[in-house]
C-alpha positions as CSV (number, residue, x, y, z in Angstrom):
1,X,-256.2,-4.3,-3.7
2,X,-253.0,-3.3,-3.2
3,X,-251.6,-7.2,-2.7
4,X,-252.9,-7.7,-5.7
5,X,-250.3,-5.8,-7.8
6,X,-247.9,-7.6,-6.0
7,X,-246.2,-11.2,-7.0
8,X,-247.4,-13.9,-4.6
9,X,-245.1,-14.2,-2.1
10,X,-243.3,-11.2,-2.4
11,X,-243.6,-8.8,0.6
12,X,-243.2,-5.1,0.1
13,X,-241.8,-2.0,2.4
14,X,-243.2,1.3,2.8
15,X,-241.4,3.9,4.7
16,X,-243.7,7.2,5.3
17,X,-243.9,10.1,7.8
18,X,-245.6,9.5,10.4
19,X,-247.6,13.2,10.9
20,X,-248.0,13.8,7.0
21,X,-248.0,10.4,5.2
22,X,-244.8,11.7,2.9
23,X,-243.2,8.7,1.4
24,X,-239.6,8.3,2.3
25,X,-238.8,5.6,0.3
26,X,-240.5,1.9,-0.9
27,X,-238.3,-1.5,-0.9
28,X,-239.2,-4.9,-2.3
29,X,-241.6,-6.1,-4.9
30,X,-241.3,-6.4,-8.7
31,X,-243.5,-3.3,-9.3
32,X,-243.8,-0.4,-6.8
33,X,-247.1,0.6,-5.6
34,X,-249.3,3.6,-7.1
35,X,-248.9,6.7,-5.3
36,X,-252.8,6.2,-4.4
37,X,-252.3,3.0,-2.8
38,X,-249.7,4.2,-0.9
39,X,-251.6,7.0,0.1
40,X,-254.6,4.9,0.7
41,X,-252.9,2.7,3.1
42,X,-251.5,5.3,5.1
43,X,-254.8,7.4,5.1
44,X,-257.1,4.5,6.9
45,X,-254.2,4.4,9.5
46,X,-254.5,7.8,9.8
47,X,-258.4,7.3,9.7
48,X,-258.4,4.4,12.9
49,X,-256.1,6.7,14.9
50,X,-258.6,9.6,14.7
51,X,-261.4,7.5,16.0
52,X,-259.2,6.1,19.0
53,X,-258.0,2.8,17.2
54,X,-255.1,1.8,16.7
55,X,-255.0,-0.5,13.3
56,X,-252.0,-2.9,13.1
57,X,-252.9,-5.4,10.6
58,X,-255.9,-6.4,8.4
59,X,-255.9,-9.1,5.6
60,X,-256.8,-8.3,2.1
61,X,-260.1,-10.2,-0.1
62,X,-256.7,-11.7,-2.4
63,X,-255.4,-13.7,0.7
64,X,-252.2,-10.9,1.3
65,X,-251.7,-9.2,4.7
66,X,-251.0,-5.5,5.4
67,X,-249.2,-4.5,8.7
68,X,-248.8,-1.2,10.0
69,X,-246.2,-0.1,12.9
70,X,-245.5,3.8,14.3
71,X,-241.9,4.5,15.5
72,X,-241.1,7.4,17.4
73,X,-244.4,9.3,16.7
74,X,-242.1,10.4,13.7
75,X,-242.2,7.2,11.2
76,X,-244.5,5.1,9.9
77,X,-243.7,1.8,8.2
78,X,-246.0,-0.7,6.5
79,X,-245.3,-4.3,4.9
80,X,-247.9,-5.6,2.6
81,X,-247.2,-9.1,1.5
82,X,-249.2,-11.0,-0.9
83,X,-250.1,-14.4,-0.8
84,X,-247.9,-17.4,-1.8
85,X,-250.1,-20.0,-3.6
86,X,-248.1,-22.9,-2.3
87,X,-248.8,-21.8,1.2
88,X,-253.2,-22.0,2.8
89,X,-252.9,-18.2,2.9
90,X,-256.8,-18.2,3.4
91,X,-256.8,-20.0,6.8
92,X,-256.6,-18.0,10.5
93,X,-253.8,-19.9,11.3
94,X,-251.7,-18.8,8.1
95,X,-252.5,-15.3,8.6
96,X,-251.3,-15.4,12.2
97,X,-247.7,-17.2,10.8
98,X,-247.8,-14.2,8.4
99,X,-248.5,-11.3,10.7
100,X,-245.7,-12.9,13.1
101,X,-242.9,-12.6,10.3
102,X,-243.7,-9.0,8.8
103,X,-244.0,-7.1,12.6
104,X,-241.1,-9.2,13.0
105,X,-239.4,-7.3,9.5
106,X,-240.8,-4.1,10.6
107,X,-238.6,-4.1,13.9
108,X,-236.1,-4.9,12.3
109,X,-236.2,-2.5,9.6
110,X,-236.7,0.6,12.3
111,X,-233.8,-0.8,14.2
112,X,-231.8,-1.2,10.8
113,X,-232.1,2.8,10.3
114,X,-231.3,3.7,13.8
115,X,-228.3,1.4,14.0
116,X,-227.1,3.8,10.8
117,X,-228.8,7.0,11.0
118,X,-229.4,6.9,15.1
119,X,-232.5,8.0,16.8
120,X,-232.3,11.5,17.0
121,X,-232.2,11.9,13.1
122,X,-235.6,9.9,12.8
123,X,-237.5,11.2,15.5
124,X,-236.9,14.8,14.4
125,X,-237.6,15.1,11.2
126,X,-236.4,18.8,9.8
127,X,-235.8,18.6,6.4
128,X,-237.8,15.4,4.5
129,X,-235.9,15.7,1.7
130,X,-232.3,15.4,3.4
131,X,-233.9,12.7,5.1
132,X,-234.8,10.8,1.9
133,X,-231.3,10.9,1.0
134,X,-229.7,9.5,4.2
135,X,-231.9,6.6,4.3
136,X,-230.3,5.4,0.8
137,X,-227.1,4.4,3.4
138,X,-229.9,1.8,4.9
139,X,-231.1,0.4,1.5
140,X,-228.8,-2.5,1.3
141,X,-229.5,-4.0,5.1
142,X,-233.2,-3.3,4.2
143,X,-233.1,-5.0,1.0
144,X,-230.7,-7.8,2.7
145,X,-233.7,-8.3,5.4
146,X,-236.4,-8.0,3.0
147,X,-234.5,-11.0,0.7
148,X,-233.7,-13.2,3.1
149,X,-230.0,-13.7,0.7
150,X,-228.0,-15.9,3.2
151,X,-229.8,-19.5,3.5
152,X,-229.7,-20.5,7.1
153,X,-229.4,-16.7,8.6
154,X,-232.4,-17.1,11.1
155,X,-231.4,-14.2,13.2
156,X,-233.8,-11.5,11.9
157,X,-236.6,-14.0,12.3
158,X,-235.7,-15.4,16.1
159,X,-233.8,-12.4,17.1
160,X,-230.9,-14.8,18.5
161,X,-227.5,-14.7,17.4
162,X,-226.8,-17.3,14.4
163,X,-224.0,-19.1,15.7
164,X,-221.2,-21.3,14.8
165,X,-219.6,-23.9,17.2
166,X,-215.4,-24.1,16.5
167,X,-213.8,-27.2,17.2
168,X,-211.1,-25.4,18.8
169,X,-213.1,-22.5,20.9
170,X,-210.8,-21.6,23.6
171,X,-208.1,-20.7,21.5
172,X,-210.4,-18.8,19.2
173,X,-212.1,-17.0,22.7
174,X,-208.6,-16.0,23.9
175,X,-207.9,-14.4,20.4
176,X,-211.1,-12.3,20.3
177,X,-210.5,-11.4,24.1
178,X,-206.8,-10.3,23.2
179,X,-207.7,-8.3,19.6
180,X,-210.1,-6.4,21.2
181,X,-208.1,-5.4,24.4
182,X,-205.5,-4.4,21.8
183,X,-207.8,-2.0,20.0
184,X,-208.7,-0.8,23.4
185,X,-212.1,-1.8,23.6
186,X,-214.3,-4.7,25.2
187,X,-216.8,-5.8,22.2
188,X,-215.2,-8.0,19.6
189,X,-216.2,-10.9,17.2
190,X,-215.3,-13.1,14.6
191,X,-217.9,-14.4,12.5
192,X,-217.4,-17.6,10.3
193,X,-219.2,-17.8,7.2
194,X,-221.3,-14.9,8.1
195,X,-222.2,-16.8,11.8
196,X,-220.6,-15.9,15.2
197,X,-218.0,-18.4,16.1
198,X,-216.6,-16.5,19.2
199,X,-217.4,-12.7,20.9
200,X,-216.4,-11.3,24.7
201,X,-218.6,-11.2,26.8
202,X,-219.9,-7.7,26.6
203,X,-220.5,-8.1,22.7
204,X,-222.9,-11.3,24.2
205,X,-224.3,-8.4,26.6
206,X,-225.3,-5.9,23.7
207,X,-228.9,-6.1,23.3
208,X,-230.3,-9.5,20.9
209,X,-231.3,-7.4,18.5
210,X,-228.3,-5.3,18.1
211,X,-225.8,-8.6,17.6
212,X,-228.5,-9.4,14.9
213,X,-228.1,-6.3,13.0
214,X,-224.2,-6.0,13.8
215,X,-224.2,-9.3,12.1
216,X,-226.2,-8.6,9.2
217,X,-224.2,-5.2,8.6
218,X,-220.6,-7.2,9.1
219,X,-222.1,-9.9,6.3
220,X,-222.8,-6.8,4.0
221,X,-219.7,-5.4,4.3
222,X,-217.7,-8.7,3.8
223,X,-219.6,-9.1,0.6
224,X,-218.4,-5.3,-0.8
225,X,-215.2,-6.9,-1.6
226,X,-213.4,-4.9,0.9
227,X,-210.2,-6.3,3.5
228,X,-211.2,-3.9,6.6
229,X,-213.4,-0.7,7.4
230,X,-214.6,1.9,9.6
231,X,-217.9,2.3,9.5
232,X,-220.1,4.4,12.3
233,X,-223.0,2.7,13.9
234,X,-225.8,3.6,16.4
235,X,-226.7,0.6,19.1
236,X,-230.5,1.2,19.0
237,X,-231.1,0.1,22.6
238,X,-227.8,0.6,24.1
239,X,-226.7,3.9,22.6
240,X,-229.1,5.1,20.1
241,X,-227.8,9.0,19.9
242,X,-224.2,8.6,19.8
243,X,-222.7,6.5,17.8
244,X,-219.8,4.0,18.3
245,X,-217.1,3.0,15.4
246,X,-217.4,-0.7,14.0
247,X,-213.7,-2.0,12.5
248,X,-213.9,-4.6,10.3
249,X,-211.0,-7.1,9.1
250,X,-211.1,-9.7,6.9
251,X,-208.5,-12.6,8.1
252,X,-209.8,-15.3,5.6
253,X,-212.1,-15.6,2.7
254,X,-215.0,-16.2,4.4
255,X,-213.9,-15.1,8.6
256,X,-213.5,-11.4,9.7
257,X,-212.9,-10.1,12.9
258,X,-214.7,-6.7,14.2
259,X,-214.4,-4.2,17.3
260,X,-216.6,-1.1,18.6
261,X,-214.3,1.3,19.9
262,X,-213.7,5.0,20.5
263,X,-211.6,7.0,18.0
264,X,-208.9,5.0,19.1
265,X,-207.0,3.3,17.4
266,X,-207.0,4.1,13.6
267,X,-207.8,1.9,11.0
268,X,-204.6,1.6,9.7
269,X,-202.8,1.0,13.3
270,X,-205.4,-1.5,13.6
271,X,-205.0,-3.3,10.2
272,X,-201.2,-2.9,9.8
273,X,-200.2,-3.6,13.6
274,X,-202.7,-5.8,15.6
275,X,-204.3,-7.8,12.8
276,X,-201.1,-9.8,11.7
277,X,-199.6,-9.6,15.1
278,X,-202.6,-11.5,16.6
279,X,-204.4,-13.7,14.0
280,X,-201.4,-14.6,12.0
281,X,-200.4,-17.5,14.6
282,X,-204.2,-18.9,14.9
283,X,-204.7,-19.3,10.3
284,X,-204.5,-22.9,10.4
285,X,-207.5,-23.2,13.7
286,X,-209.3,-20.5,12.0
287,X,-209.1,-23.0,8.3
288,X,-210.3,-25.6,10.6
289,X,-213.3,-23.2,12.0
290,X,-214.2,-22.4,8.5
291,X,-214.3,-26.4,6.9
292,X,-217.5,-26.5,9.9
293,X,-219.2,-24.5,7.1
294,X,-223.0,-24.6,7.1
295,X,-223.1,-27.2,9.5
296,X,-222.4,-24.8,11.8
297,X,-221.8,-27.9,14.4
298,X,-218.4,-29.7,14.7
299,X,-218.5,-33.1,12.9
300,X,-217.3,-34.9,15.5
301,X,-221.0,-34.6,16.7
302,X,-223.0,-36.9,15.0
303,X,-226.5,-36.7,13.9
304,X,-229.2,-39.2,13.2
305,X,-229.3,-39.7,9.3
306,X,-233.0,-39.4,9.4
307,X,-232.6,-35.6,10.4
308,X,-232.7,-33.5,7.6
309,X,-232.3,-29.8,8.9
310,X,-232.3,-28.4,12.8
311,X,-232.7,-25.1,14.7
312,X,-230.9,-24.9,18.1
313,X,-232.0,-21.9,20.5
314,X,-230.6,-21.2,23.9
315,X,-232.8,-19.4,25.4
316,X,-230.9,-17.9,28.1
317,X,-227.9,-16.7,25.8
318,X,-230.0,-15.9,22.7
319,X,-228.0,-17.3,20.4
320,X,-228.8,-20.6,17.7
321,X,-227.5,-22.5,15.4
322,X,-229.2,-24.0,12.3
323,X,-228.1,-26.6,9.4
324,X,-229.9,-28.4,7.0
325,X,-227.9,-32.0,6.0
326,X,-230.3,-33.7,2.8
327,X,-227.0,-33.3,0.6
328,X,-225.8,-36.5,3.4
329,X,-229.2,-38.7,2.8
330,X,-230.1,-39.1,-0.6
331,X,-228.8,-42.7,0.5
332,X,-232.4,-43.3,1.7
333,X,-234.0,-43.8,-1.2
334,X,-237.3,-41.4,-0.6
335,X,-237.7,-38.1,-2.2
336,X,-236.4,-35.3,-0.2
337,X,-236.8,-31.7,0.1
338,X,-234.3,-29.5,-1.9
339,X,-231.3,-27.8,0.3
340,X,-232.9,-24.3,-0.4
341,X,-236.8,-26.0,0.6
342,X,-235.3,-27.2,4.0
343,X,-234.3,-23.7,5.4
344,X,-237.6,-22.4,4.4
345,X,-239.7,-25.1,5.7
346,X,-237.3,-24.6,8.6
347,X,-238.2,-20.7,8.8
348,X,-242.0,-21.9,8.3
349,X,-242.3,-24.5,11.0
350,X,-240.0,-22.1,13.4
351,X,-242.8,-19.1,12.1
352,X,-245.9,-21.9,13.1
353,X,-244.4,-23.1,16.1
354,X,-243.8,-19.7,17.5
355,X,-247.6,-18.5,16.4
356,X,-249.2,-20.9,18.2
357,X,-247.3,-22.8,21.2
358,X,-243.6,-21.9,21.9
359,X,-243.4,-18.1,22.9
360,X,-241.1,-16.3,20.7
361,X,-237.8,-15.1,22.9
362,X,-237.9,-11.8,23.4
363,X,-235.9,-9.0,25.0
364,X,-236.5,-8.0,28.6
365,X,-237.6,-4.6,27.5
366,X,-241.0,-4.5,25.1
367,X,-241.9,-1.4,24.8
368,X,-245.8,-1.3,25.6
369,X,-247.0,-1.0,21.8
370,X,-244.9,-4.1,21.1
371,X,-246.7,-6.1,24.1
372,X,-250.1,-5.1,23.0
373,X,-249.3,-6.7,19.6
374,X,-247.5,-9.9,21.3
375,X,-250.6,-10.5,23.5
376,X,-252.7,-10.3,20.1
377,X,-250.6,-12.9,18.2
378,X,-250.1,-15.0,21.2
379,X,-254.3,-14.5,22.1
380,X,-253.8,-19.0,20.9
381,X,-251.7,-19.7,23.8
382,X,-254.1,-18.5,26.6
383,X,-256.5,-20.9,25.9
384,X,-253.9,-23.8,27.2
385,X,-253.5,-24.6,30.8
386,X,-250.2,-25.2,30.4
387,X,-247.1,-24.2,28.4
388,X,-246.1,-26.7,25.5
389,X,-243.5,-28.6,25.9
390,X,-243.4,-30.7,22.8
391,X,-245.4,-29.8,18.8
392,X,-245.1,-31.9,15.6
393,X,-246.7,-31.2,12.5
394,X,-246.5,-34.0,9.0
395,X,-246.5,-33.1,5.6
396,X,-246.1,-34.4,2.4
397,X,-242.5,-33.5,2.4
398,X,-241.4,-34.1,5.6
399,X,-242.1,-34.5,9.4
400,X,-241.4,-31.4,12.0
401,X,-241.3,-31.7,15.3
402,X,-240.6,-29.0,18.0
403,X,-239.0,-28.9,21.5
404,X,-238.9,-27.2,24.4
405,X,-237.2,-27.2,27.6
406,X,-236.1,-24.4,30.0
407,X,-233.3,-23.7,28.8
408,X,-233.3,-24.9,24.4
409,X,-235.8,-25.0,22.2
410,X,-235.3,-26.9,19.2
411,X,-236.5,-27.5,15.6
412,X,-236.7,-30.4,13.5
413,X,-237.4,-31.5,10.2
414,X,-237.4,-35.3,9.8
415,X,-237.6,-37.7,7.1
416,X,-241.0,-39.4,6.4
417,X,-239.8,-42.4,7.1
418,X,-239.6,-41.9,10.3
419,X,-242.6,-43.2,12.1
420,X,-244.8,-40.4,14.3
421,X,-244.3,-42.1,17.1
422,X,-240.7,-41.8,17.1
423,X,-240.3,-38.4,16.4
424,X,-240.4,-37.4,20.1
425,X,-237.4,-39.6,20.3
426,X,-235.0,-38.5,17.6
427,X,-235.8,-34.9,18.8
428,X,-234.4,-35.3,22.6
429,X,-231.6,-37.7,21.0
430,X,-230.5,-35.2,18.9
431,X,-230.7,-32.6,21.7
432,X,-229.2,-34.3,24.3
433,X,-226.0,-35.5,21.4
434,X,-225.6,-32.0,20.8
435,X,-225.3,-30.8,24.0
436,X,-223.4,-33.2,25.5
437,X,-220.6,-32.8,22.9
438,X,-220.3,-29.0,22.6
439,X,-222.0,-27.6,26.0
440,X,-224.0,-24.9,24.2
């Protein structure tokens, strides 16, 4: 079985033509996959499609999960993910958690090459080999997806913007509003530790899924080494066949400032006359936006002790923010979950919650092969009456609970000390702290 030359846990990317199963290119995984395998898993695609089916996932005898998604009649991508023994990969509602995060990868990956390549280039394959060589530009997003490298980056799973809330954000809006107006253009940023602290309003417009990539390609770049660039990028909803520049400047170790514009102005103009001009004023509020750091919430919003790590949504602005605190509580005296444990049992109750009771925010336009899927994965929810408001779920490490309200949904992890019928508590105390103090 083809999960079965895989290490557990580890997930695997294939990238094929869609009409003749030729590999493009394979990501992920200690040991690439034999040439038959490939072939094999791209032939009983090709198999179900001839007899009217449409096969989108199946689960191997090993415990690992294959999924299969067609872009563009032109590509075809597959993630095969072998099971982690610490995980009850042999259970319905494990595969289901499983199935959730790869079609979530393979979006991403297929709007990863557009935002660098654009559409056109994909869905008219002319030369195979050419194209081979222009997807090596997407290798380092797809491998930075596929790795998951920044703990507490939960955009590529929730597809909301991974936020950070300044303790000075008017005078960090009014910079981004002026820097971008400067550089003639109407979508700018700054990103704090690889998070957005402030944006105009028509970056917040741009599509969920495009601020996600943006920010994943502006984290990449700022870890090159490199003080500013000028990089071309496709918006794969908003402008998938022409393609926009992104400037990038870094002001501070750690925060950088970026613009789409039109060929105007040049990076140099840019770098040499607006960057000082406009930021230089604003280093001491933008040293105070980076000592947030992780917590990605101003201290002077305090959190229970017994909280160890959080996941805000807004649902109607699609963005979150996330932090995980155990460094804070090793004051009461129980074992707790290690820093790096707590974002990924944070990513694994988020993964749970969103498989079985919460719906998963989406876009307003699914394109009808990605609603066919949803319906699938979300077949749980239609046998409630209702719509969820509240989940919990206890382990031996710690206590989750999830909320939801019309606006938020949040994500706890809470210390075992904590009894269960408290947790309901703590969660719409911590809410209702947060909100009150910063208004998101």
């Amino acid at each position: 079985m083809a999960t079965m030359l895989l290490q557990d846990g580890s997930t695997q990317l294939l990238c094929l033509t869609a009409s003749s199963g030729v590999p493009l290119f394979t990501r992920g995984g200690s040991r690439q996959l034999p040439f038959s395998v490939i072939g094999s898993l791209n032939g009983v695609h090709m198999f179900g499609g001839g007899q009217g089916a449409v096969l989108s996932c199946c689960e191997t005898e090993g415990g690992g999960t294959v999924v299969w998604r067609v872009f563009q009649d032109s590509v075809m991508l597959i993630a095969v993910s072998a099971c982690a023994r610490r995980e009850p990969c042999s259970s319905s509602s494990s595969s289901r958690e499983v199935q959730t995060r790869l079609t979530r990868l393979l979006e991403n990956v297929w709007n990863c090459m557009v935002l660098v390549l654009g559409q056109d280039e994909l869905a008219n394959v002319r030369n195979v080999e050419r194209l081979k060589k222009d997807l090596r530009s997407c290798f380092r997003l797809i491998d930075e997806l596929l790795e998951e490298q920044h703990e507490g980056i939960l955009g590529n799973l929730t597809h909301c913007a991974d936020s950070l809330l300044p303790p000075n954000p008017s005078l960090l809006q009014e910079a981004v509003d002026g820097f971008a107006q400067a550089a003639d253009s109407e979508f700018g940023c700054l990103m704090i530790h690889g998070r957005i602290a402030a944006a105009t309003e028509k970056w917040w417009r741009l599509a969920p899924q495009e601020i996600v990539l943006l920010s994943t390609l502006i984290r990449c770049l700022s870890a090159s080494g490199s003080s500013s660039c000028d990089y071309p990028v496709f918006l794969p909803q908003g402008s998938p066949t022409v393609a926009h520049r992104l400037l990038r400047f870094q002001l501070l170790p750690g925060a950088d400032v970026c613009v789409l514009c039109s060929p105007t102005p040049s990076l140099h103009r840019a770098e040499t006359e607006l960057v000082g001009r406009l930021w230089s004023p604003l280093v001491e509020t933008l040293r105070d936006c980076l000592d947030v750091g992780e917590r990605c919430i101003p201290r002077s919003v305090s959190l229970r002790p017994d909280v160890l790590a959080l996941l805000l949504i807004n649902r109607e602005t699609r963005r979150s923010v996330s932090c995980v605190m155990t460094s804070t509580h090793r004051s009461l005296g129980e074992p707790l979950p290690s820093k790096a444990r707590c974002w990924e049992l944070l990513r694994l109750f988020y993964i749970f919650t969103v498989s079985h009771y919460f719906p998963q925010e989406e876009a307003p336009c699914v394109s009808p092969e990605d609603g066919a899927q949803r319906a699938v994965s979300e077949g749980f929810l239609l046998g409630f009456s209702h719509q969820p408001q509240h989940c919990y779920l206890v382990t031996d490490e710690c206590k989750s609970y999830g909320l939801q309200t019309s606006q938020h949904q949040l994500f706890l992890l809470i210390s075992l000390s904590v009894p269960t019928i408290a947790l309901r508590t703590v969660a719409t105390q911590t809410l209702s702290d947060i909100l009150t103090a910063t208004k998101f």
